[in-house]
C-alpha positions in Angstrom: 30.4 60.2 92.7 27.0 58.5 93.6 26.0 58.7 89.4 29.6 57.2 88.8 28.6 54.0 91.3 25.0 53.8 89.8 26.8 54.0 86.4 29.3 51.3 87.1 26.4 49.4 88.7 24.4 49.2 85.6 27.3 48.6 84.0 28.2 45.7 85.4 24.7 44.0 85.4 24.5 44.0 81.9 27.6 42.4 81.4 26.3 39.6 83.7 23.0 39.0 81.3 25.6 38.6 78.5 27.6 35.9 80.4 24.5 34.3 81.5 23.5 34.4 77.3 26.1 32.9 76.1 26.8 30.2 78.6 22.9 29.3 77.9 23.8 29.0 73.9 21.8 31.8 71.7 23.1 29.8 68.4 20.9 27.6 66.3 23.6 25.6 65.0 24.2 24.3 68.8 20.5 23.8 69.6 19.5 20.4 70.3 17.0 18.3 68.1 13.3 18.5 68.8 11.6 15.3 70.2 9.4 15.7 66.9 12.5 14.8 64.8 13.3 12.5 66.6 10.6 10.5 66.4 10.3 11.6 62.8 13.8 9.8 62.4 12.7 7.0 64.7 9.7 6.1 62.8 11.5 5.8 59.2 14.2 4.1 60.6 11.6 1.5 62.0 9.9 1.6 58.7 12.4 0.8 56.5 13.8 -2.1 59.3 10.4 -3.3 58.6 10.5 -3.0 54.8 13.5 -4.8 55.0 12.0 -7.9 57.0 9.5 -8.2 54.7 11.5 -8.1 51.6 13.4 -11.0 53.2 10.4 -12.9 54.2 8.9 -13.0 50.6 12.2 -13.8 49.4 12.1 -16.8 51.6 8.3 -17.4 51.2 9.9 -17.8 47.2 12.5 -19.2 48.0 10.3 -21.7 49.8 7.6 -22.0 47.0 9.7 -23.0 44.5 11.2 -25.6 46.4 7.5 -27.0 46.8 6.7 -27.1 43.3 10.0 -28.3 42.3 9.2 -31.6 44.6 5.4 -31.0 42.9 6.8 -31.5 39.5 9.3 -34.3 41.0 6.3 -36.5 42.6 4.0 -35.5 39.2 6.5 -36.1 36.4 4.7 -39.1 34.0 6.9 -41.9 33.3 7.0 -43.0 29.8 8.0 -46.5 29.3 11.0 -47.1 26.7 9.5 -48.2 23.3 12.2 -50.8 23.4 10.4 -52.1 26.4 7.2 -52.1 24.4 5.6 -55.8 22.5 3.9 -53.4 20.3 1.3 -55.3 17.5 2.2 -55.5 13.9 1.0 -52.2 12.5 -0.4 -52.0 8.7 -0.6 -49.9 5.4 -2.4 -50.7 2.8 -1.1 -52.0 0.0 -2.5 -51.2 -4.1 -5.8 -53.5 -3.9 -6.0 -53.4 -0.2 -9.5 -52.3 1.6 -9.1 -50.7 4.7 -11.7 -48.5 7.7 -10.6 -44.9 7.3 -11.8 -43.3 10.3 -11.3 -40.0 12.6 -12.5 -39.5 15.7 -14.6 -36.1 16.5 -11.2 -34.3 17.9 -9.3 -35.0 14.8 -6.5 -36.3 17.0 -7.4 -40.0 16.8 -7.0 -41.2 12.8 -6.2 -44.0 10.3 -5.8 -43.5 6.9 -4.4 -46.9 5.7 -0.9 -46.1 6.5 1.2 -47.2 9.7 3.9 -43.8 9.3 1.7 -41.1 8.6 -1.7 -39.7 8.6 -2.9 -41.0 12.1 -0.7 -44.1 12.4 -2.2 -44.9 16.1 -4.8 -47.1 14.9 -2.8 -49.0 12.2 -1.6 -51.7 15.0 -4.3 -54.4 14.7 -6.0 -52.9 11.5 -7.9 -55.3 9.8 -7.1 -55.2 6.2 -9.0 -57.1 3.2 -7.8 -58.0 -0.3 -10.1 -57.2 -2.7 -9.4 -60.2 -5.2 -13.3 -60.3 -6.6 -17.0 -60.0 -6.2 -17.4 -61.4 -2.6 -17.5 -60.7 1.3 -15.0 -58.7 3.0 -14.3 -57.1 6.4 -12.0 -54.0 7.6 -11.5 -52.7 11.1 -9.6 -50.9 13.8 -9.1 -51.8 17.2 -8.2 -49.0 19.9 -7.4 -51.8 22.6 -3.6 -52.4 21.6 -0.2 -51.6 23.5 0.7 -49.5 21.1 -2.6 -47.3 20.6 -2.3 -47.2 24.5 1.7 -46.2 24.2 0.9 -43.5 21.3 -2.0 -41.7 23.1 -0.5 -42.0 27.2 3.2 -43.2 27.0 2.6 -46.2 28.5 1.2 -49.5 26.9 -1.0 -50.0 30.1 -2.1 -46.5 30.2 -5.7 -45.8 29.3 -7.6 -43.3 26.3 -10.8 -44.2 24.3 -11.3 -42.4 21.0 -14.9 -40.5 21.5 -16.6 -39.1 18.7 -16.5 -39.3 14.6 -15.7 -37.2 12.3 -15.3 -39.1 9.2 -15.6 -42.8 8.3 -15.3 -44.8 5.0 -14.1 -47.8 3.5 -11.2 -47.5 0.7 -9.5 -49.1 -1.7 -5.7 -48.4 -1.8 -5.1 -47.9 -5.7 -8.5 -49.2 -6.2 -9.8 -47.8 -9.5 -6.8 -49.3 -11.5 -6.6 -52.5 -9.1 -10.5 -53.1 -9.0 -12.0 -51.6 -12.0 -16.1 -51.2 -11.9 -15.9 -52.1 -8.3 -19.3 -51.7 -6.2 -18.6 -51.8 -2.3 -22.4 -52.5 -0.5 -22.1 -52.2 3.3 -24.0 -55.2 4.8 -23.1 -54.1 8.3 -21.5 -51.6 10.9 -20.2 -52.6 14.2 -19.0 -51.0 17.2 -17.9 -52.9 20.1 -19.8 -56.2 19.1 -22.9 -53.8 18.6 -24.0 -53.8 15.3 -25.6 -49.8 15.2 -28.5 -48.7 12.4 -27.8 -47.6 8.9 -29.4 -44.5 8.2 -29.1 -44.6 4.6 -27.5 -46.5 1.6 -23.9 -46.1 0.8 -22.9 -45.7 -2.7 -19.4 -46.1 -4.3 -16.8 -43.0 -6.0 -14.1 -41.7 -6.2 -12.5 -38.6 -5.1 -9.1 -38.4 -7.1 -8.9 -40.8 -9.7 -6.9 -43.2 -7.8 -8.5 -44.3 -4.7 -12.1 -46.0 -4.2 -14.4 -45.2 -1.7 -18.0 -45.6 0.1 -18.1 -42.8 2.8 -20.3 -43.3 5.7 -19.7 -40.1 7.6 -18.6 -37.1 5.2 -20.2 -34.1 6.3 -18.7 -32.3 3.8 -20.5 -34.2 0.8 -24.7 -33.2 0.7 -25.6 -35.3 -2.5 -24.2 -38.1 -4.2 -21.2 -37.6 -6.3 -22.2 -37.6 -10.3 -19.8 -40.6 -10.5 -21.6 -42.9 -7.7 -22.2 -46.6 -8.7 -24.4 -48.3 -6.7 -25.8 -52.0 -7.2 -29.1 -50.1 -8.2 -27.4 -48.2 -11.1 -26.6 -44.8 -11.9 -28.0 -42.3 -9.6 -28.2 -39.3 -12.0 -29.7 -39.3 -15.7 -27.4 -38.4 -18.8 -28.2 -35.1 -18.5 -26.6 -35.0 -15.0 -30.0 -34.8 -12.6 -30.5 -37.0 -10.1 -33.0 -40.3 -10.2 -35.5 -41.1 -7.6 -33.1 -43.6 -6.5 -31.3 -41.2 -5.6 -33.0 -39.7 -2.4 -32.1 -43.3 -0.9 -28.3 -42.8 -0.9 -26.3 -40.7 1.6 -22.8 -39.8 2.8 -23.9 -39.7 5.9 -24.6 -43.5 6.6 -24.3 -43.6 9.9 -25.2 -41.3 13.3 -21.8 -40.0 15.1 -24.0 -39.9 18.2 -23.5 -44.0 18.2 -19.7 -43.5 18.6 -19.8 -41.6 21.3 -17.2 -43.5 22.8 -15.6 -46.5 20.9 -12.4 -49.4 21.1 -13.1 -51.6 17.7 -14.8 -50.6 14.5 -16.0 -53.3 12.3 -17.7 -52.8 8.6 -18.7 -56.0 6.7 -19.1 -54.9 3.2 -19.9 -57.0 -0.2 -18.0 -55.8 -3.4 -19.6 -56.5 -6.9 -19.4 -55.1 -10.6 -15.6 -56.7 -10.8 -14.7 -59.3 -13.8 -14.9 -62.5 -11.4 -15.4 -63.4 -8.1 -13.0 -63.5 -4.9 -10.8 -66.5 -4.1 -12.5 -68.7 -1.4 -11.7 -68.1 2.3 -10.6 -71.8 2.8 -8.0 -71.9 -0.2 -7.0 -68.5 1.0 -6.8 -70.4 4.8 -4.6 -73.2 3.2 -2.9 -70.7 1.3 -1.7 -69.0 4.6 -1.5 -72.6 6.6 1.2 -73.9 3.8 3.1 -70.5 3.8 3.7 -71.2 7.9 4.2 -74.7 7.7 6.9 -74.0 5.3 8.1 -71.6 7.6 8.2 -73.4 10.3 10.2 -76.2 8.5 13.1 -73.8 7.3 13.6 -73.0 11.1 13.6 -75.9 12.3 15.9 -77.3 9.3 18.0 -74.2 10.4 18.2 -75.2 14.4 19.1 -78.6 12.9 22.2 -77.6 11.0 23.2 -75.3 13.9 22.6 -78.2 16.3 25.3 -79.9 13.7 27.4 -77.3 13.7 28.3 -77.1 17.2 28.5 -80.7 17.7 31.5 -80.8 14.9 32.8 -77.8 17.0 32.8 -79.9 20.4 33.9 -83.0 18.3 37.0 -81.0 17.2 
């Protein structure tokens, strides 16, 4: 009897430790999280809160960035006055028998070529032009200081450029070999801004296609004197084609770019010679011009006159 109670005893104890076991929870699937997970979990969460907020900061830092350099561009956009609202000079080509200054500046941006369309038509407003009618005196130029050189280079006819720099200069003659046959062009004199600058060497006159005369004064791609260069010392070259002692005295390189180192009007006073008779005088050509505008002038005023008339018979009526 006393084993039985012992038994029972024992029995009943280890039923207890079960209860006790199971109401504590032995499973793993009911264990609660670790404090290291949770702060594992914590920690990205925070992180990607704060990945977030910065993705929406530099979004607005953008956002805010463009906005800036749109009112940038806004406040820095140029203005470029209408050419309608321009007084723009007359602006010249050269016509067959024509002189004119070709000349480019050392960027190859700033050019005249004799024509006022094409070929570096900026400096054609203002070009001086010369008709070669003879043996005489003649000038050609270009002038930088015009509204429309200034409206070409900036946009605006006030704004301001100055051409720097040479990279090629010479007189020609539109159509010159047919118009002026045997013509000699002798530079007396170079100017540049009122400054008359040194002549390094003589200048002798050619031709490069056939059509169009020339005297370069800065070619740096001629060395020697062309084989067909008249001069107002004679040939320059012997029959069989080697050059004279003369020779050593005339260049294509007439001139030093480093005097147009910066420059607004060009000015080369030349003398042409070897034609069949001399130029016209300046004064007829003077009276020649003065008649053409006083008759000018007459037909408008005869024209205000009969449109004066006309409305008067108009009121009459």
């Amino acid at each position: 009897m006393m084993k039985m109670k012992k038994y029972l005893a024992c029995l009943l104890a280890a039923l207890m430790a079960c209860g006790a076991f199971v109401a504590c929870g032995g499973s793993k699937d009911s264990a609660p999280e670790s404090t290291a997970d949770t702060a594992s979990e914590s920690a990205a969460d925070s992180a990607e809160d704060s990945a977030k907020d910065s993705a929406d900061d530099a979004d607005a830092d953008a956002d805010a960035d463009a906005d800036a350099d749109e009112d940038d561009d806004e406040g820095n956009a140029v203005e470029v006055t209408p050419a309608e609202d321009v007084q723009f000079e007359e602006a010249y080509t050269a016509e067959p028998g024509q002189a004119y200054l070709a000349i480019v500046d050392e960027q190859w941006w700033i050019q005249y070529w004799g024509s006022a369309e094409k070929d570096g038509y900026m400096l054609s407003y203002d070009a001086g032009l010369a008709d070669i009618t003879g043996n005489g005196s003649y000038t050609v130029s270009v002038n930088a200081d015009t509204n429309g050189f200034r409206y070409d280079t900036t946009g605006d006819p006030n704004g301001e450029y100055t051409p720097s720099g040479l990279g090629f200069l010479a007189v020609m003659i539109e159509d010159g070999e047919a118009q002026c046959p045997g013509a000699v062009i002798t530079v007396d004199s170079i100017v540049i801004d009122g400054k008359e600058i040194e002549m390094k060497a003589k200048n002798y006159t050619s031709t490069d296609d056939g059509v169009v005369t020339r005297t370069n004064l800065y070619n740096s791609w001629v060395s020697a004197p062309s084989q067909d260069a008249r001069t107002i010392d004679g040939p320059l070259y012997d029959a069989d084609g080697n050059a004279l002692d003369v020779c050593a005295d005339y260049s294509a390189q007439v001139v030093d770019p480093a005097d147009f180192a910066s420059w607004t009007k060009v000015e080369v006073n030349f003398t042409v010679s070897g034609m069949d008779g001399d130029a016209a005088p300046a004064e007829d050509g003077d009276e020649a011009a003065d008649a053409e505008g006083e008759d000018a002038a007459a037909e408008d005023a005869a024209a205000e006159d009969a449109a004066a008339d006309e409305a008067d018979a108009t009121d009459a009526e």
